[in-house]
C-alpha positions as CSV (number, residue, x, y, z in Angstrom):
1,X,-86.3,-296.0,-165.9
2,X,-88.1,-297.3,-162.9
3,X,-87.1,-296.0,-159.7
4,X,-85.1,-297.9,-157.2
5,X,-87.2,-299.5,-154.5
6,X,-87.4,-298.0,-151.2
7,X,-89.4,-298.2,-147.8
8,X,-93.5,-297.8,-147.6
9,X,-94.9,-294.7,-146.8
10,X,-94.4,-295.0,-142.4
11,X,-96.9,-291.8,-141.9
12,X,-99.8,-293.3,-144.0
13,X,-99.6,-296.5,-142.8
14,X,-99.4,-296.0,-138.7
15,X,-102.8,-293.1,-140.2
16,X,-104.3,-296.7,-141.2
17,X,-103.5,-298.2,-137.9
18,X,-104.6,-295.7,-135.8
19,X,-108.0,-295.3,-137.8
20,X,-108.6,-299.5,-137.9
21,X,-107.5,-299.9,-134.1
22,X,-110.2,-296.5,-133.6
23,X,-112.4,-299.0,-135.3
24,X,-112.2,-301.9,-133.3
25,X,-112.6,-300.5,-130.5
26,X,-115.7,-298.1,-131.4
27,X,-117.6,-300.9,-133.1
28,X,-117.4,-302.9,-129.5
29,X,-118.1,-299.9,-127.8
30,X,-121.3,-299.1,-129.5
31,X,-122.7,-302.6,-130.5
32,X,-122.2,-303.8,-126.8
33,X,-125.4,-303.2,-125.8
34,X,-127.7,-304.2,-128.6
35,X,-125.6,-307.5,-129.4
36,X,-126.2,-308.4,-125.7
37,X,-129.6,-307.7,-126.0
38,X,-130.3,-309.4,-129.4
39,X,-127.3,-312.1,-129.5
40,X,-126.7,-312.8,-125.9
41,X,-122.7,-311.5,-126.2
42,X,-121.8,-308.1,-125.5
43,X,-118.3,-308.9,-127.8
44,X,-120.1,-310.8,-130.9
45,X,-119.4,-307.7,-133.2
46,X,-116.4,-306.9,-131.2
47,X,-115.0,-310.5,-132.3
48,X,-116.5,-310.3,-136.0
49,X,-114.5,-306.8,-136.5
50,X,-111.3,-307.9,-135.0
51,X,-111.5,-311.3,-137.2
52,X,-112.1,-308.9,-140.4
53,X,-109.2,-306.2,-139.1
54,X,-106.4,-309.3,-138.7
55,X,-107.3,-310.5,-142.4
56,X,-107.2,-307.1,-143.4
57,X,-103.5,-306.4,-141.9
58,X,-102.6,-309.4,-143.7
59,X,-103.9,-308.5,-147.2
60,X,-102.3,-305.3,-146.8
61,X,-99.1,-306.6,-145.6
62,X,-99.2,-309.0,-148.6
63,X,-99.8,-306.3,-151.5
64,X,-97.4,-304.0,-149.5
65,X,-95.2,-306.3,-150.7
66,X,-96.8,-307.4,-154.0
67,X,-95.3,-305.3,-157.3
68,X,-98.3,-303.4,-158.1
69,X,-97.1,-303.7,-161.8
70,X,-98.3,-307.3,-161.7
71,X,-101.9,-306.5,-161.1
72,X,-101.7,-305.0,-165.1
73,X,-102.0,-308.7,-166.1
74,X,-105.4,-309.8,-163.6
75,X,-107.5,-306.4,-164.7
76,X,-109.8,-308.3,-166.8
77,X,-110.7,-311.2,-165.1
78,X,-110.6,-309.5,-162.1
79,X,-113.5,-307.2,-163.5
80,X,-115.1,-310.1,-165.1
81,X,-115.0,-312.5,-161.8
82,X,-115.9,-309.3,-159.8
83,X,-118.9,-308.6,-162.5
84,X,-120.2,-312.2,-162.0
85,X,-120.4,-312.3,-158.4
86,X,-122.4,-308.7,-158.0
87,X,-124.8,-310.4,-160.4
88,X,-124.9,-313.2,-158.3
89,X,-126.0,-311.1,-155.3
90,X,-129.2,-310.8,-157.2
91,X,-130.4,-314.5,-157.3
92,X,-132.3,-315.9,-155.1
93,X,-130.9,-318.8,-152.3
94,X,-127.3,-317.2,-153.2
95,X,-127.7,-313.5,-152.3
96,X,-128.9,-312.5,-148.7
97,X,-131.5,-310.3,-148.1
98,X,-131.1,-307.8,-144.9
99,X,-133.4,-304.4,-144.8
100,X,-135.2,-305.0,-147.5
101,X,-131.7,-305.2,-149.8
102,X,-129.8,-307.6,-151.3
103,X,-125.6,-306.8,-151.2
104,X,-124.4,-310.1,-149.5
105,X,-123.6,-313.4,-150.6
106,X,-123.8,-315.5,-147.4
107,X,-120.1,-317.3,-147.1
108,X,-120.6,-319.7,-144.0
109,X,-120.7,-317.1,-141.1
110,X,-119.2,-314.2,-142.5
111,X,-121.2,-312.4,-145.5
112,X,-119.6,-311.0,-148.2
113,X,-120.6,-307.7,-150.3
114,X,-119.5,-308.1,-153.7
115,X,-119.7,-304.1,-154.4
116,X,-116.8,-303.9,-152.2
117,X,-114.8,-305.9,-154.8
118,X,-116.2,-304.1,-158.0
119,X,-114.8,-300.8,-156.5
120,X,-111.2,-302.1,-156.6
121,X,-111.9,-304.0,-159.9
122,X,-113.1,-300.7,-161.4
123,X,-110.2,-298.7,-160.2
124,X,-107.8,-301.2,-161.0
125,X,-109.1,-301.2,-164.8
126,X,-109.5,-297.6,-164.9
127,X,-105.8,-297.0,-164.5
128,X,-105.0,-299.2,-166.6
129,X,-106.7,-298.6,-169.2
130,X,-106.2,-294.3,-169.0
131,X,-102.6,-295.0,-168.6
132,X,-101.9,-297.0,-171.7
133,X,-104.0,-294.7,-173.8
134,X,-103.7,-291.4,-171.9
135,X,-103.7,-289.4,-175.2
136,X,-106.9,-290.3,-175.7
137,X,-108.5,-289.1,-172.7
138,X,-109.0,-285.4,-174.4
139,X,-111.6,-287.3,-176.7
140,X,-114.8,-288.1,-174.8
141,X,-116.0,-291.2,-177.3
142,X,-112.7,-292.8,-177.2
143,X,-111.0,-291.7,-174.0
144,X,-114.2,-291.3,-171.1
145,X,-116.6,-292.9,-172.7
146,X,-115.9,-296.8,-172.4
147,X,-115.4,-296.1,-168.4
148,X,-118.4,-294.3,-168.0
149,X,-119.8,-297.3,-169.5
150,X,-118.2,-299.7,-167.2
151,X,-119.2,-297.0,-164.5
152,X,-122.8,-297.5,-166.0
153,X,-123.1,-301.3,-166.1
154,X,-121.4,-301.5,-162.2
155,X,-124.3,-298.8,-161.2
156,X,-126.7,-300.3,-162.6
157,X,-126.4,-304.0,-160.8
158,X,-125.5,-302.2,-157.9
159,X,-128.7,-300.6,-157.8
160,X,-130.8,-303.9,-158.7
161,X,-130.0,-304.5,-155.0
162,X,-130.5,-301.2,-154.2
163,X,-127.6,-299.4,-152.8
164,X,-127.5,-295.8,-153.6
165,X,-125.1,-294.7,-151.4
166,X,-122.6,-297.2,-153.1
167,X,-123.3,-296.1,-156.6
168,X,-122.5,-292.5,-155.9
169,X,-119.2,-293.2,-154.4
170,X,-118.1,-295.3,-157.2
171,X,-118.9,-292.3,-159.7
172,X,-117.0,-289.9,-157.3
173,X,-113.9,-292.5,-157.7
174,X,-114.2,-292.7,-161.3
175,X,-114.6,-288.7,-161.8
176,X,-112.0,-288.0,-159.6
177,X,-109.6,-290.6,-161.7
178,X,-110.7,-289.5,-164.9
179,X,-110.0,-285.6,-163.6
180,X,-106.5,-286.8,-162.7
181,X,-105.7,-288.4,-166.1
182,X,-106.6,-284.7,-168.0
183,X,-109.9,-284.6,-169.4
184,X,-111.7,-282.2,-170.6
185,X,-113.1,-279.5,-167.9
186,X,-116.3,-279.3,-170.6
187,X,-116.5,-283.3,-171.0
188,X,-115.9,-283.6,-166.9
189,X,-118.6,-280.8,-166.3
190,X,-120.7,-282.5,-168.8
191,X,-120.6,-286.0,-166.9
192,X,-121.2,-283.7,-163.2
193,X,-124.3,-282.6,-164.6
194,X,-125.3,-286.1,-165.6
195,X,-124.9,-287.9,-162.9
196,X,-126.6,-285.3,-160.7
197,X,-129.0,-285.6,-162.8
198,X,-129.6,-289.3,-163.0
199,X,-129.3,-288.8,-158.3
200,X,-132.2,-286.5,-158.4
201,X,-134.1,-289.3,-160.8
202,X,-133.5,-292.1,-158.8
203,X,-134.2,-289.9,-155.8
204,X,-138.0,-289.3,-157.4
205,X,-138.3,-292.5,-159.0
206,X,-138.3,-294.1,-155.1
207,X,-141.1,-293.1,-152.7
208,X,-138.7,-294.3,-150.0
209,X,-135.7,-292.1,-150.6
210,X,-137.8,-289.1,-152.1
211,X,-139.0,-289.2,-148.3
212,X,-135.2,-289.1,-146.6
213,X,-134.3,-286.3,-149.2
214,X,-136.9,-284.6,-147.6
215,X,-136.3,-285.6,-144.0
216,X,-132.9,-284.3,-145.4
217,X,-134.4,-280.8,-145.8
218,X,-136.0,-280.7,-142.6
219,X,-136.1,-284.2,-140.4
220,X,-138.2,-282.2,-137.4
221,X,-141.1,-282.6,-140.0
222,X,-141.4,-286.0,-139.4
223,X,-139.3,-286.8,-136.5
224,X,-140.5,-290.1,-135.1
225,X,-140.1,-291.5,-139.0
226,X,-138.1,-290.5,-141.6
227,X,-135.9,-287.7,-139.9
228,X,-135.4,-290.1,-136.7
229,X,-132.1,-291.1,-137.6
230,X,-130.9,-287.7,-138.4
231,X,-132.2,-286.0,-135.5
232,X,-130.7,-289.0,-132.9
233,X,-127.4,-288.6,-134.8
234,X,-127.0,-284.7,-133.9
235,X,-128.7,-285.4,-130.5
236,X,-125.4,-287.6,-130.5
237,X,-122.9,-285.5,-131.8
238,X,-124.5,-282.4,-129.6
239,X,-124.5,-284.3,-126.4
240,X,-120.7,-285.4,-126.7
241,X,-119.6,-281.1,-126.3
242,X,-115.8,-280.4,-126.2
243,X,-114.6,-283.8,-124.6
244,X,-117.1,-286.6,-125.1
245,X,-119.2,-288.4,-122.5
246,X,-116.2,-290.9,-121.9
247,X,-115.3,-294.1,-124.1
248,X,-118.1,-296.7,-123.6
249,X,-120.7,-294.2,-122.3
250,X,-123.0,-293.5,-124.8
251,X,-126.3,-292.9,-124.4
252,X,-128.1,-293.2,-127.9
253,X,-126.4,-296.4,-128.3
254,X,-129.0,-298.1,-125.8
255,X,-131.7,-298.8,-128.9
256,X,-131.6,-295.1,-129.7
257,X,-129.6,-294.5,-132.8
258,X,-130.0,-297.3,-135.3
259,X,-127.3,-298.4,-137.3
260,X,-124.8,-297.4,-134.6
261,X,-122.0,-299.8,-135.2
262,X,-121.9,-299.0,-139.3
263,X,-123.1,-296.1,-141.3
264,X,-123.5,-293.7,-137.8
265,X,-120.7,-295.0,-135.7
266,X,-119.2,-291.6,-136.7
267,X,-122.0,-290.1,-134.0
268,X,-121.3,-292.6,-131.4
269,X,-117.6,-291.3,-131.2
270,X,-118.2,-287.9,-130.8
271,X,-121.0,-288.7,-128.4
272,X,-118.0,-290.4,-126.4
273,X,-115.2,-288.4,-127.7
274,X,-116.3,-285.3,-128.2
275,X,-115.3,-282.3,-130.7
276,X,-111.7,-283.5,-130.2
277,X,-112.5,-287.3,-131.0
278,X,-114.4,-286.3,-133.8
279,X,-111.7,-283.8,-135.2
280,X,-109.0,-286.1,-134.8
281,X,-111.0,-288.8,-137.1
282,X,-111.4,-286.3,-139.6
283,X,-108.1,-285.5,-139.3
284,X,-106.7,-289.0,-139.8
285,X,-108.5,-288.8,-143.1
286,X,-107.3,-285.4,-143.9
287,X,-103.7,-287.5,-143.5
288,X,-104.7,-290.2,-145.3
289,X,-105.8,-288.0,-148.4
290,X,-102.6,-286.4,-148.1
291,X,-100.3,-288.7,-148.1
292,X,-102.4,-291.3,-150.7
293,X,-102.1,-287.3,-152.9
294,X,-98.7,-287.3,-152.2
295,X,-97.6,-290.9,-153.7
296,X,-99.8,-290.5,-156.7
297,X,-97.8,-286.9,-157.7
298,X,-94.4,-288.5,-157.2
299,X,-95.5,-291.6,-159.3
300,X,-93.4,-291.7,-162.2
301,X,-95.4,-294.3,-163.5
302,X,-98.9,-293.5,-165.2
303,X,-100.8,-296.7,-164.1
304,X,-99.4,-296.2,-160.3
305,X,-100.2,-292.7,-160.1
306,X,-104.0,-293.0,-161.5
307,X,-103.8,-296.2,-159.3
308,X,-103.1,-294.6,-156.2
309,X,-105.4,-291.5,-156.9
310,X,-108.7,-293.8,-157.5
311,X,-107.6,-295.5,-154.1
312,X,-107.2,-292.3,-152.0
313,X,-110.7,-291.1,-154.3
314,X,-112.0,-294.7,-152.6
315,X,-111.3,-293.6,-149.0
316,X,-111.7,-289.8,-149.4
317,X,-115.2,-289.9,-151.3
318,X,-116.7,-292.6,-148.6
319,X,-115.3,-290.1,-145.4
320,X,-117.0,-286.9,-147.0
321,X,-120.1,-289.0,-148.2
322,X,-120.9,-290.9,-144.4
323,X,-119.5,-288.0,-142.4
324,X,-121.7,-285.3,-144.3
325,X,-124.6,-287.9,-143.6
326,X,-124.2,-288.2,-139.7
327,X,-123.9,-284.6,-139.5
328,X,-127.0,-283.6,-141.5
329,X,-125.1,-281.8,-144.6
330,X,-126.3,-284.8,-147.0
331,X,-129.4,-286.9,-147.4
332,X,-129.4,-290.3,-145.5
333,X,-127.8,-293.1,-147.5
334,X,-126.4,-296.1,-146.5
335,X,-122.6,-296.2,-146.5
336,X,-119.7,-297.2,-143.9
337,X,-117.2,-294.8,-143.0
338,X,-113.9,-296.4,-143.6
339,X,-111.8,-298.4,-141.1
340,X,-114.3,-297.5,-138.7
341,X,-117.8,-298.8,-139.3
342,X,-118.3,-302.7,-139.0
343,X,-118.7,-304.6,-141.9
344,X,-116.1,-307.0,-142.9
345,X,-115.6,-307.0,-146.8
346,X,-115.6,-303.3,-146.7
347,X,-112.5,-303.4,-144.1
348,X,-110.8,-306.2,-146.3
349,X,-110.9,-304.6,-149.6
350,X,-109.9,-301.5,-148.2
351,X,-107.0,-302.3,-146.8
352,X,-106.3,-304.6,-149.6
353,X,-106.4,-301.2,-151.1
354,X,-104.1,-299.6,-148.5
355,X,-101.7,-302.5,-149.3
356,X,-101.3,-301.3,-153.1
357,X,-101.0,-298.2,-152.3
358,X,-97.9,-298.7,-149.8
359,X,-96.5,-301.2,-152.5
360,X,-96.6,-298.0,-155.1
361,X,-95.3,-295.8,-152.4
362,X,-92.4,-297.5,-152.5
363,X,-91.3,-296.4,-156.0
364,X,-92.4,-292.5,-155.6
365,X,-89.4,-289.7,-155.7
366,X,-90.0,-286.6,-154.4
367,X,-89.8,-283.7,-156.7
């Protein structure tokens, strides 16, 4: 029997909150400079963020309120439509083609990343499908097997554009889901080893991120090239000390630190917030892990509780990956932090995300 409906989860929503409104305000704070300089408007990634956060509220407030047992029916062509437009990335005059990559599909002004929709579509059918057949998932050829081949087709049109740092997280969503629903410890160690070892062979295969491994492993080697963005990041995080320089008064974000506003924004706040800015993000996410945890236990339902665990996964698994990156504990790769980094579609789908997850909240029991 289904359990009666109550109120959403207050704590990890006002976690959301304060991590999107911690957002909006970072991204203006450390794009001021350059957008003025290269777009004539000190607010023009200010504007774009807060556009993207409002649609984001809304989505979430919508599938807050949206029976997440309804989804079960739109898993397929979700995946397919979701499939079609990351292929689509890849064709010439539709995809656009930023840093040498192609992830967006230019929609009027605002871009949109597709890869940001095939992590929710993958999610979405991996509960599904482990839930109706959860006896299964002891037998690797019938029970892991067909989502490490989904896992497998998404990586690989993924990294067609390239994006590394986007293929990893989506197998660190998967294995985490897949560990939830009771594999095998051999079969899960089995697909660990596997996919480290297809990192370390894309790694070598590209010249390009053979060299940031090895700026990884010591960037003072070649500091003006490859380890540059490591080294400005620390110089960042160092220069920040207990308190933080003071909200707006960063120095690498004059043209210093690239990437800024997205994948290092994380060094930009503790340049201006200090240890106790910093700590408090990481907190937040501590919270948010928690509490997305916390819902997927008291799930009585199998689809809601592997649902909310490959949604926490989503958050939890892109915090570790682009705060271990700004801090020099993992190789450089190109990911957002959540909430926090510009970039629209990411926010959207990620609070569509959130939005699910409050909806399943709302049918968890303690026990």
């Amino acid at each position: 029997m289904r359990p009666k409906k109550s109120s959403a989860d207050f704590l990890l929503f006002l976690t959301v909150l304060s991590l999107v409104s911690l957002g909006v305000i970072m991204v203006f704070s450390a794009s001021e400079y350059s957008t003025l300089i290269y777009y004539n408007d000190s607010f023009y990634f200010f504007k774009r963020q807060l556009l993207w956060a409002l649609l984001g509220l809304t989505a979430m407030y919508i599938m807050s309120n949206y029976d997440y047992q309804r989804l079960k029916q739109y898993v397929i062509p979700f995946m397919v439509v979701s499939f079609i437009m990351l292929a689509l990335v890849l064709v010439p005059g539709i995809g656009r083609e930023v840093n040498g990559s192609r992830r967006w599909i230019g929609i009027g002004p605002l871009p949109f990343a597709p890869a940001e929709l095939v992590k929710l579509s993958v999610i979405l059918f991996t509960a599904y499908g482990l839930s109706r057949q959860k006896e299964r998932v002891k037998q690797f050829s019938k029970g892991v097997l067909p989502y490490m081949c989904v896992l497998g087709l998404a990586a690989i049109l993924i990294m067609l554009q390239p994006d590394l740092g986007t293929t990893i997280s989506l197998g660190g969503i998967v294995f985490v889901m897949i560990f939830a629903a009771g594999a095998r410890m051999s079969h899960l160690g089995g697909i660990g080893l596997a996919g480290l070892a297809a990192v370390g062979l894309l790694i070598i295969m590209e010249p390009y991120r053979l060299k940031r491994f090895l700026a990884f492993l010591d960037p003072w080697a070649d500091p003006q090239g490859d380890g540059f963005h490591i080294i400005q990041g620390l110089y960042a995080i160092g220069s920040g000390g207990l308190f933080g320089l003071g909200l707006g008064q960063s120095k690498q974000k004059f043209l210093y630190l690239p990437e800024n506003h997205t994948d290092f924004i994380f060094a930009i706040t503790a340049e201006e917030l200090g240890f106790i800015g910093a700590a408090l993000v990481i907190i937040l996410f501590t919270l948010f892990v928690w509490r997305g945890l916390k819902i997927a236990v008291t799930s009585q339902d199998p689809f809601a509780c592997l649902l909310a665990t490959g949604i926490t996964a989503w958050v939890g698994v892109q915090a570790i990956i682009n705060i271990g990156v700004v801090t020099g504990s993992l190789p450089v790769t190109g990911i957002p932090l959540p909430f926090i980094s510009s970039g629209g579609t990411s926010l959207l789908f990620t609070m569509t995300g959130v939005g699910i997850l409050l909806n399943i909240s709302k049918f968890s029991r303690a026990r």
